[in-house]
N, C-alpha and C positions, 0 to 999 in steps of 0.2 A: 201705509203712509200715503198721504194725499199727493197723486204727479205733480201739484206744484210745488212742491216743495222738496222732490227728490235732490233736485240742481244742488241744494245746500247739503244735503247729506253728501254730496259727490263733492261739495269744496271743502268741505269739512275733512274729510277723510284723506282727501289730496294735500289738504298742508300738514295733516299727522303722519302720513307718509313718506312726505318730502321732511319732513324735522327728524325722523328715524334713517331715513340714509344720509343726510347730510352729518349727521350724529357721529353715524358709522364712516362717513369718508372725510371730515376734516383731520381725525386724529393720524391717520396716514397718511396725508397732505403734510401735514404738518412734521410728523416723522424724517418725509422724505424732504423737508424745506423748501414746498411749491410754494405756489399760488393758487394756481389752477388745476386743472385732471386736463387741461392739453400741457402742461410743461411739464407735469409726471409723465405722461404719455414720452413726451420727445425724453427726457432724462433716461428712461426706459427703453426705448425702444433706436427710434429716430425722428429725425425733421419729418419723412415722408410716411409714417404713421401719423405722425399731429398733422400734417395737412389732410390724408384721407380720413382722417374720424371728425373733422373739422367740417369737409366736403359731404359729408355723407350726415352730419347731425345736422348741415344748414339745409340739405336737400329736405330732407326726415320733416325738419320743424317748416318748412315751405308749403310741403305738400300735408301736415297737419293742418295748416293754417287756411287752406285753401279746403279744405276735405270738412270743416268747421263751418268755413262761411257759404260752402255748396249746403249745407246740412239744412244751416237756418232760412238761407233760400227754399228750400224745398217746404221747410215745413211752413213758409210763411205763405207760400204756393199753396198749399196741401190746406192751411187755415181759411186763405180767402175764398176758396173751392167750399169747402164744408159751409161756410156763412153763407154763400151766394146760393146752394144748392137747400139750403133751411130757408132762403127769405121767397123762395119760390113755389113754396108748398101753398 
């Protein structure tokens, strides 16, 4: 398969994935009469579970997010390096 086009095979695959566990996690949601998997969580456990898996998914999705936009930085670095280092041949 052609690298530009991998990105789609990789969103493709992530919303057939994510449709397969939400599949498998609403019918237990729903079982237990949440909402959410933080109010299963506290029903379950406690308040101070739901706040550290709360504390720890917003850290998680922060430092994803950041760890993403360093990526494309680097490659758009790594691109203008490649063009500049062809236009001087």
């Amino acid at each position: 398969m052609s690298t530009g086009l991998r990105f789609v095979q990789f969103y493709f695959g992530t919303a057939d994935r994510d449709g397969d566990s939400f599949g498998d996690a609403v019918p237990i949601f729903h079982r237990a009469k949440v909402y959410t998997a933080y109010e299963y969580l506290e029903q379950r456990f406690d308040a101070k579970t739901r706040s550290l898996v709360t504390m720890v998914f917003l850290i998680e999705r922060g430092l994803s997010a950041g760890n993403r936009a360093g990526g494309a930085g680097d490659r758009a670095i790594r691109d203008s390096q490649v063009c500049r280092s062809r236009s001087l041949r």
